[in-house]
MIPALUM-748882 format. One record per residue (C-alpha): residue in three letters; y, z, x. Coordinates in steps of 0.5 Angstrom, whole numbers. Each point is the difference from the previous one (the first is absolute). Example, Ala and Ser with C-alpha at 12.3 -4.5 7.8 and 13.67 -1.06 7.14 Angstrom:
2
+--------+-------+-------+-------+
| residu |    c2 |    c3 |    c1 |
+--------+-------+-------+-------+
|    ALA |    -9 |    16 |    25 |
|    SER |     7 |    -2 |     2 |
+--------+-------+-------+-------+
//
This chain:
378
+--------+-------+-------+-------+
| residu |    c2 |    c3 |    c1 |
+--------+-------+-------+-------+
|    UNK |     0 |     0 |     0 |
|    UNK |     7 |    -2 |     2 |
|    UNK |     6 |     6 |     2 |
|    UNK |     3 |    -3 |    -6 |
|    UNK |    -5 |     1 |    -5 |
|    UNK |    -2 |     5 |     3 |
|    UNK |     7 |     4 |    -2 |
|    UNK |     1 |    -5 |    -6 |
|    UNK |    -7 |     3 |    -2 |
|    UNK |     1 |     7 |     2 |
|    UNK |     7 |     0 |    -3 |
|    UNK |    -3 |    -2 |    -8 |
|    UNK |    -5 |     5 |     1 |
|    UNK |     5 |     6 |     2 |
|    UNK |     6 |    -3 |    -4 |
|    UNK |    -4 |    -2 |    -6 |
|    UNK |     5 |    -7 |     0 |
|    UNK |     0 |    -6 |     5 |
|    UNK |     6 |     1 |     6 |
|    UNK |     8 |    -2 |    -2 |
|    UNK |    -1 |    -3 |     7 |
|    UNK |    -5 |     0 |     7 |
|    UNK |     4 |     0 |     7 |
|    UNK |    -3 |    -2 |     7 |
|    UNK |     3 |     2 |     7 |
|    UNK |    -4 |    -3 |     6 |
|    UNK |    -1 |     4 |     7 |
|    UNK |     0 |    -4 |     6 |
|    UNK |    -2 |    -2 |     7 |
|    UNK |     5 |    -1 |     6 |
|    UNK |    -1 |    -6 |     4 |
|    UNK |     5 |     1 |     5 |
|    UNK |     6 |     5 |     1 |
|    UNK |    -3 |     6 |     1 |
|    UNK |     4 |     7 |     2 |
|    UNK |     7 |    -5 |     0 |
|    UNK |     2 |     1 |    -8 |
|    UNK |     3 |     7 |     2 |
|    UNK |     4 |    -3 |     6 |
|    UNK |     3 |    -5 |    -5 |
|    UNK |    -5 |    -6 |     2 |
|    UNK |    -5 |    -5 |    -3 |
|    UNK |    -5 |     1 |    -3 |
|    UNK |    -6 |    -5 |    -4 |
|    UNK |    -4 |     3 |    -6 |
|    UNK |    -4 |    -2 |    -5 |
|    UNK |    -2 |     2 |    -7 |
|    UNK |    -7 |     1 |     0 |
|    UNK |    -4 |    -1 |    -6 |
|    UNK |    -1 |     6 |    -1 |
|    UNK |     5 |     5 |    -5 |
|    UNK |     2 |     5 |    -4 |
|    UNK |    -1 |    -1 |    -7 |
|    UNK |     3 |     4 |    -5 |
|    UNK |    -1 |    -2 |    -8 |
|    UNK |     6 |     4 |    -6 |
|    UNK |     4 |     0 |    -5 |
|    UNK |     7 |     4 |    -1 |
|    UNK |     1 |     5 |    -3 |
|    UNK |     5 |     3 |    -4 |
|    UNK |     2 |     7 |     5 |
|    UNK |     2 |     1 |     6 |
|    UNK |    -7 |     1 |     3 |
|    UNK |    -5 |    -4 |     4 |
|    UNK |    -8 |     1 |     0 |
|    UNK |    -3 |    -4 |     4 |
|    UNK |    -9 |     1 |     1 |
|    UNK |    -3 |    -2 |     7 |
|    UNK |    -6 |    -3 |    -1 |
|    UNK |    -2 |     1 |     8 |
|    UNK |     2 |     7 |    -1 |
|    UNK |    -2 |     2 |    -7 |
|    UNK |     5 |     4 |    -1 |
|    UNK |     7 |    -1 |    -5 |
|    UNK |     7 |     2 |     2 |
|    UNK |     6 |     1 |    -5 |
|    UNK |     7 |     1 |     3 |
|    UNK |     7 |     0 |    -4 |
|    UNK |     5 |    -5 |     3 |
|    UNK |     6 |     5 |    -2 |
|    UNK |    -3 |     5 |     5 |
|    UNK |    -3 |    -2 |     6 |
|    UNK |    -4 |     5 |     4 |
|    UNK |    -2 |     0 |     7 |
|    UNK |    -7 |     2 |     1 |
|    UNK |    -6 |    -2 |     5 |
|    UNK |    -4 |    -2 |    -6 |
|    UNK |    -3 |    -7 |     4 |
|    UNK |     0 |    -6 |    -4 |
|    UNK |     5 |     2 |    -5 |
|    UNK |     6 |     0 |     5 |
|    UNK |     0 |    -6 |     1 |
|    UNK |     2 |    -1 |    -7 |
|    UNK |     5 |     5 |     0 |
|    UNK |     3 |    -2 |     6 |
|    UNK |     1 |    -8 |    -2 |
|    UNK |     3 |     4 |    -7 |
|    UNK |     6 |     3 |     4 |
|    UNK |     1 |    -5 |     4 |
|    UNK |     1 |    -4 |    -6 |
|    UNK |     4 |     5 |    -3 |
|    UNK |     4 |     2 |     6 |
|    UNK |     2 |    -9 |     0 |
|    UNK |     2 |     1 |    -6 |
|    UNK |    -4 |    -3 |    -4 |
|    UNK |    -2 |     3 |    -8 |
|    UNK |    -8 |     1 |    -1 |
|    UNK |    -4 |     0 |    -5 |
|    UNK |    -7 |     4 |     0 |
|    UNK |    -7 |    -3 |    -1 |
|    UNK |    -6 |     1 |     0 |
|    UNK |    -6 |    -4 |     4 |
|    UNK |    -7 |     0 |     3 |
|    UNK |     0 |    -2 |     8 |
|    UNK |    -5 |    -2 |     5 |
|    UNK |     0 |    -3 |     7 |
|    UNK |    -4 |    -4 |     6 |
|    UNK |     4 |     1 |     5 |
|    UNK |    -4 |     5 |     5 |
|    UNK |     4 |     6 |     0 |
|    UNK |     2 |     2 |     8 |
|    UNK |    -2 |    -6 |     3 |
|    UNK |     6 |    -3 |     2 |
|    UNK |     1 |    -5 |    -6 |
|    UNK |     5 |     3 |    -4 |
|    UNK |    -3 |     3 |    -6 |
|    UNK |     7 |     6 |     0 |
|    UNK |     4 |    -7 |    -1 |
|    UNK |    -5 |    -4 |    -5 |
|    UNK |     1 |     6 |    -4 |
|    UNK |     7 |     2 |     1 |
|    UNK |     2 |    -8 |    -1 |
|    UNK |    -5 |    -1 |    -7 |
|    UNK |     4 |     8 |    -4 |
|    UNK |     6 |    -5 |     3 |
|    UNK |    -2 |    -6 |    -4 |
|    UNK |    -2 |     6 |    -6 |
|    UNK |     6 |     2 |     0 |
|    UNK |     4 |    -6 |     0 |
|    UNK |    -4 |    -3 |    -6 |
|    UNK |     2 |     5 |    -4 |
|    UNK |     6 |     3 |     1 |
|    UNK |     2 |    -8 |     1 |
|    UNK |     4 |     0 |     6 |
|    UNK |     0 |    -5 |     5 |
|    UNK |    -4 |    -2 |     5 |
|    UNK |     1 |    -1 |     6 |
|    UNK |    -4 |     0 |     5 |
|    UNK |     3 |     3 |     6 |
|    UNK |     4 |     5 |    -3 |
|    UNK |    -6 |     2 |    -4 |
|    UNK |    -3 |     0 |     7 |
|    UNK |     5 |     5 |     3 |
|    UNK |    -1 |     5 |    -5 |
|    UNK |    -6 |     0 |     1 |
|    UNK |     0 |     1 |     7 |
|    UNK |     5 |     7 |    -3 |
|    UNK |    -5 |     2 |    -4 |
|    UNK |    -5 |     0 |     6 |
|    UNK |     5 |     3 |     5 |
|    UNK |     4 |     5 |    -3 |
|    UNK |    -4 |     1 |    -6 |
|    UNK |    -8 |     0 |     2 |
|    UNK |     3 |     1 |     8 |
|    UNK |    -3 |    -5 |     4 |
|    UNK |     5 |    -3 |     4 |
|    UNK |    -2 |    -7 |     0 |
|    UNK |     3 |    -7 |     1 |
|    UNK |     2 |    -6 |    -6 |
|    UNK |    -5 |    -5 |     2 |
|    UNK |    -6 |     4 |    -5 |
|    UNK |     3 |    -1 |    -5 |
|    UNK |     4 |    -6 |     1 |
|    UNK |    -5 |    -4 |     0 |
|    UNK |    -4 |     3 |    -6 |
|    UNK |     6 |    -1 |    -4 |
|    UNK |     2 |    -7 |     3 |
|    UNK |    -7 |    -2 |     3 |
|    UNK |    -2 |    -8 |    -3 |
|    UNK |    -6 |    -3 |     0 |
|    UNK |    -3 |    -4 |     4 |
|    UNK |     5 |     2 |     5 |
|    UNK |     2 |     6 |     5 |
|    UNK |     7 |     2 |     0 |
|    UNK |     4 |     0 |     7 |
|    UNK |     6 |     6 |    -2 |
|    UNK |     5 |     2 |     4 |
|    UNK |     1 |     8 |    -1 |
|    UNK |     6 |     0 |     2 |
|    UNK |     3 |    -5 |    -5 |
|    UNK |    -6 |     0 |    -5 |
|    UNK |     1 |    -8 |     0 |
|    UNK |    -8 |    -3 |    -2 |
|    UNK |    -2 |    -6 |     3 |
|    UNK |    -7 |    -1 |    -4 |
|    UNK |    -5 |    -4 |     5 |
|    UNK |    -6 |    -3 |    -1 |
|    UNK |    -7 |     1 |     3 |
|    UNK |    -2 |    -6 |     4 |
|    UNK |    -4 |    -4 |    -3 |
|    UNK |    -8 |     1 |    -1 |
|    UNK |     1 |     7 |     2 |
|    UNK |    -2 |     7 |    -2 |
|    UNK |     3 |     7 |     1 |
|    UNK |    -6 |     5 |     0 |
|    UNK |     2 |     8 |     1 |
|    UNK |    -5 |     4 |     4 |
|    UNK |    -1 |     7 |    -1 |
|    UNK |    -2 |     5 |     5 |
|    UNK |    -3 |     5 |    -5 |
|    UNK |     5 |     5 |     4 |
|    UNK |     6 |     3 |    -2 |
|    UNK |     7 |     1 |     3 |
|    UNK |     0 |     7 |     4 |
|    UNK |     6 |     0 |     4 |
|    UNK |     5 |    -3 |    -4 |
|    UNK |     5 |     3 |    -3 |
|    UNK |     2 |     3 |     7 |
|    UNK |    -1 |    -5 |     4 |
|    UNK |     4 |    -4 |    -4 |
|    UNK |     6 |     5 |     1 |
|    UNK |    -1 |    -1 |     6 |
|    UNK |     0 |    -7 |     0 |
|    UNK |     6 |    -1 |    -3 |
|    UNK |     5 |     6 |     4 |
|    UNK |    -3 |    -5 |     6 |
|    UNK |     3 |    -7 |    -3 |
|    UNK |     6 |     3 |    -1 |
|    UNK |     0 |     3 |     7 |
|    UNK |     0 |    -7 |     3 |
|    UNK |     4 |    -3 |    -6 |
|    UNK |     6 |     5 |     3 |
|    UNK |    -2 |    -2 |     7 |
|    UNK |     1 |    -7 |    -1 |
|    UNK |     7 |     3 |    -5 |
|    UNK |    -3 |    -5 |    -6 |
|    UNK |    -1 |     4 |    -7 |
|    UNK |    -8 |    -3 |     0 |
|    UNK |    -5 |    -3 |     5 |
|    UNK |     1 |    -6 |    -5 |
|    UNK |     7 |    -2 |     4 |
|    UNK |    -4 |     0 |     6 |
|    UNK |    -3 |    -7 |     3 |
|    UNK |    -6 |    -1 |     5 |
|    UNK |     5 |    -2 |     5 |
|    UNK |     5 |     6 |     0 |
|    UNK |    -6 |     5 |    -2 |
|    UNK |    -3 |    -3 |     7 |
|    UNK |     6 |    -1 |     4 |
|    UNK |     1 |     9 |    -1 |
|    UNK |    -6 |     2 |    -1 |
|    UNK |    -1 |     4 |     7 |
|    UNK |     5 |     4 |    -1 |
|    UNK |    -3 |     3 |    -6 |
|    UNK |    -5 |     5 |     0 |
|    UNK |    -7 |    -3 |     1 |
|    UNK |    -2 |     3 |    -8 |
|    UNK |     6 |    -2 |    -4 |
|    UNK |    -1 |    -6 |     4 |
|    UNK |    -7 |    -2 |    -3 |
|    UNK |     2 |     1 |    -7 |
|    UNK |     6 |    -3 |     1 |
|    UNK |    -4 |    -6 |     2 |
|    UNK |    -4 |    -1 |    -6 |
|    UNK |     5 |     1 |    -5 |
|    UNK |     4 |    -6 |     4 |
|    UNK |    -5 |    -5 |     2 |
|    UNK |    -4 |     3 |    -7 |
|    UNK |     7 |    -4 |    -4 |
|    UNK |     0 |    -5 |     4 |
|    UNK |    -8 |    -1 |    -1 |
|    UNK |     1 |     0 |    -8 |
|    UNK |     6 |    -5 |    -1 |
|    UNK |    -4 |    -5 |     5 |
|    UNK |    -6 |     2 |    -5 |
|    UNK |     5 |    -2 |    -5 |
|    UNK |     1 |    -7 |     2 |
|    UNK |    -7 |    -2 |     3 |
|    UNK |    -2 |     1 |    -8 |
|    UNK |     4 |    -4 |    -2 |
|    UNK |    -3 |    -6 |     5 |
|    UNK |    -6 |     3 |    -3 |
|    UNK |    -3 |     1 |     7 |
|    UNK |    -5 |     6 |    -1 |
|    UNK |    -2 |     0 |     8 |
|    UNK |     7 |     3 |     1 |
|    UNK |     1 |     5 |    -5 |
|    UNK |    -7 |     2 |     2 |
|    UNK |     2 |     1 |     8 |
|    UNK |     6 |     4 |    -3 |
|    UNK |    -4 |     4 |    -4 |
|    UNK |    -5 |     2 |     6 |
|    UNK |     7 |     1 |     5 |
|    UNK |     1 |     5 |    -5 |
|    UNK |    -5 |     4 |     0 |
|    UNK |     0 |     1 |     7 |
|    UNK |     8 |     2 |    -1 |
|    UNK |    -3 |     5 |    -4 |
|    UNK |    -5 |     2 |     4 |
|    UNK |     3 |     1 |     6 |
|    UNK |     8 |     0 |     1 |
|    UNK |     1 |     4 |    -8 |
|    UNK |    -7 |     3 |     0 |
|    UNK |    -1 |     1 |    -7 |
|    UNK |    -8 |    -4 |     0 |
|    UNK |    -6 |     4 |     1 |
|    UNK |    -7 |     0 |     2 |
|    UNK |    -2 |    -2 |    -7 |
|    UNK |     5 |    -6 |    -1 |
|    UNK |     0 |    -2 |     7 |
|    UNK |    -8 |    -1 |    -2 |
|    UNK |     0 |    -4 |    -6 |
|    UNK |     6 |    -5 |     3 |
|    UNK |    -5 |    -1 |     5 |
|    UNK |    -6 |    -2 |    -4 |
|    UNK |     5 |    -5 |    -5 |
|    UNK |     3 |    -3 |     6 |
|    UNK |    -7 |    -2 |     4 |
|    UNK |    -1 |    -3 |    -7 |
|    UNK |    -1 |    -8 |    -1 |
|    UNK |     5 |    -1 |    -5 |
|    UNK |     6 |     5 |     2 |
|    UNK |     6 |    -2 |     2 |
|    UNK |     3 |     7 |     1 |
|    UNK |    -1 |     7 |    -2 |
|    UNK |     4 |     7 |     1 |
|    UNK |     1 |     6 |    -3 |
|    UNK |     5 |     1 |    -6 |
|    UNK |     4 |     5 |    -3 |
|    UNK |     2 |     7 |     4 |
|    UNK |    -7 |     0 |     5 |
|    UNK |    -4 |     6 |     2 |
|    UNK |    -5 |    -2 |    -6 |
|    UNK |     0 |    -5 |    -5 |
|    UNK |    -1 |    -7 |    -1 |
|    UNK |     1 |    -6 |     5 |
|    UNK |     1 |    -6 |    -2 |
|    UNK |    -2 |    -7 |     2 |
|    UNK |     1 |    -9 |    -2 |
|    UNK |    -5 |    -4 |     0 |
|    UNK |    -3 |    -6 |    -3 |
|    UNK |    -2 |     1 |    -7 |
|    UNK |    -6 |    -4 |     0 |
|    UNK |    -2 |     6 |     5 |
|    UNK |     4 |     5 |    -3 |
|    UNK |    -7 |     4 |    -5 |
|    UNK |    -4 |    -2 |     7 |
|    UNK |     4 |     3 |     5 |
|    UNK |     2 |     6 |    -5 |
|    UNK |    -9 |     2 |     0 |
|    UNK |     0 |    -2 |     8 |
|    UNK |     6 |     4 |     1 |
|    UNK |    -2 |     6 |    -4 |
|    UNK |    -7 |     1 |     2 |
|    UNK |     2 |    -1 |     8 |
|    UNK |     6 |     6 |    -1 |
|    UNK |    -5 |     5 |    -3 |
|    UNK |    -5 |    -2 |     6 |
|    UNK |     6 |     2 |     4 |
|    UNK |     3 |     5 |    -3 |
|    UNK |    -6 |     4 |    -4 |
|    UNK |     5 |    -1 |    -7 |
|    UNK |    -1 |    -5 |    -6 |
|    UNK |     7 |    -3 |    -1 |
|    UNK |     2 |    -4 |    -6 |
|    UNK |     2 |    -7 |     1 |
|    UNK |     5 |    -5 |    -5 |
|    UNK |     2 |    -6 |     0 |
|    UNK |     6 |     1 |    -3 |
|    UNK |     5 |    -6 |    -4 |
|    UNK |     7 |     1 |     0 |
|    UNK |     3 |     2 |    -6 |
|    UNK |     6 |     0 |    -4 |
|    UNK |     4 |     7 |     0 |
|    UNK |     1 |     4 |    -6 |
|    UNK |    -1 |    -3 |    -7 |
|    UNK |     1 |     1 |    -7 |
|    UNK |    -7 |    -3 |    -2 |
+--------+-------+-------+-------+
//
């Protein structure tokens, strides 16, 4: 059964009438870009066709009560008087409500069933699928408009100040703006998109480590305090302002550490938008050696992979049929993530797994992943 006759199902039995309305927000896969959105860079997601689904119907008070299907579990809260707790799923909500509400905009309350496939801490983005598909909710009840950027930056609100994870723009926006058939080349800085298609003939298929991220919450403070060490260093407000050549021309009178990461984030921007133009030229060759130069950035001068995704982009790149792979998302677990030939794609992903657990020990779960539209009113 179908996510949306699941909800759409559940919904009837629950509510005992068919939805007014079933939204839909999609995770997704980086390409290329990674660490560079919160240093004003380039990134290059897409939406995965796998989403979250939420099937409802207004209401006439101000209240929303949403049932999870993936948590068994039904929330209520009142829009004109938030609460902030640690009560899970729930805030995510909650916290796309205030920061609606905080914009300005009038909610009407709504009630709703939802279910998702994105796989919760795999670096996939299943926090901005469901913060993206209440934002659609929302704005097709109260009748707002709907923008995706702007709906984009709220929901990045509600994550940074309301749920408190201080992430960048890029989950988000590309659930909001993701297009089929398309990766999206986003500039964080200005939020301009530039939808970008996928060479022809190839696939995108996500390979997960079956490991979940420990150190990251740290690790990405630190992170961040060290870019903009080197951005102060070279007197710019982000390493996005600096080129390859300035970057190389300097880079011994930095410390050796702020230098690595400093490397990656620069040569990572200049990566992603070559990227942009080589898919543009079709040309799945060069989009897959920039893929594999990113990983080992990754790997060594940012330092973020582990001996888990350092495995499962070693056993893809050995692989007939692979033009590239690397890791994706924050790092230290999670997925990577690969290009190949889709006549191959369902052959390389059983190769691929049965050599990962044979290297590793741990069974990981492999999809072959299309690119899909952003959040939608179905």
């Amino acid at each position: 059964m179908s996510l949306l006759d699941r909800v759409t199902q559940a919904f009837t039995e629950r509510l005992g009438s068919t939805p007014a309305v079933v939204v839909r927000a999609p995770g997704r896969v980086n390409l290329i870009g990674e660490h560079t959105d919160y240093n004003d860079g380039f990134v290059m997601p897409m939406a995965i066709d796998r989403a979250v689904w939420i099937a409802l119907r207004p209401r006439t008070d101000a209240h929303v009560h949403v049932h999870s299907l993936d948590f068994n579990d039904s929330r209520t809260f009142p829009l004109d008087a938030l609460q902030h707790a640690n009560a899970g799923w729930i805030e995510y909500l909650k916290g796309v409500a205030w920061a609606l509400q905080e914009a300005g905009f009038a909610l009407q309350g709504w009630e709703g069933v939802l279910s998702g496939d994105v796989p919760a801490g795999s670096g996939l983005s299943s926090s901005a699928a469901l913060e993206l598909a209440t934002a659609r909710a929302f704005a097709t009840v109260s009748n707002l408009p709907w923008h995706p950027a702007r709906m984009a930056k709220l929901a990045q609100r509600a994550e940074n100040q309301w749920v408190g994870v201080n992430c960048g723009i890029m989950d988000q926006m590309i659930s909001a703006a993701g297009q089929a058939g398309h990766a999206l080349l986003i500039d964080c800085r200005s939020l301009e998109t530039v939808a970008t298609p996928l060479p022809a003939g190839t696939a995108v298929v996500i390979l997960d480590t079956g490991t979940r991220r420990g150190l990251v919450d740290s690790a990405y403070n630190e992170r961040r305090a060290q870019c903009e060490t080197a951005a102060r260093f070279f007197g710019v407000p982000a390493l996005r302002d600096v080129a390859v050549e300035m970057f190389e021309a300097q880079a011994d009178e930095l410390d050796p550490l702020a230098a690595r990461r400093a490397r990656h984030v620069i040569t990572e921007n200049a990566r992603t938008l070559e990227a942009a133009e080589v898919m543009r030229q079709g040309d799945a060759d060069a989009l897959g050696r920039l893929m594999n130069a990113s990983h080992t950035s990754l790997r060594d001068d940012f330092e973020v992979s582990s001996a888990a995704l350092n495995a499962m982009v070693a056993c893809a790149q050995q692989e007939p049929g692979c033009f590239g792979a690397r890791m994706t998302g924050a790092g230290f677990g999670g997925c990577a993530v690969a290009l190949v030939n889709a006549a191959d794609a369902e052959t390389f992903a059983s190769r691929v797994a049965t050599a990962y657990e044979t290297a590793t020990a741990i069974k990981p779960s492999v999809y072959v992943s299309e690119a899909t539209a952003g959040a939608q009113v179905l």
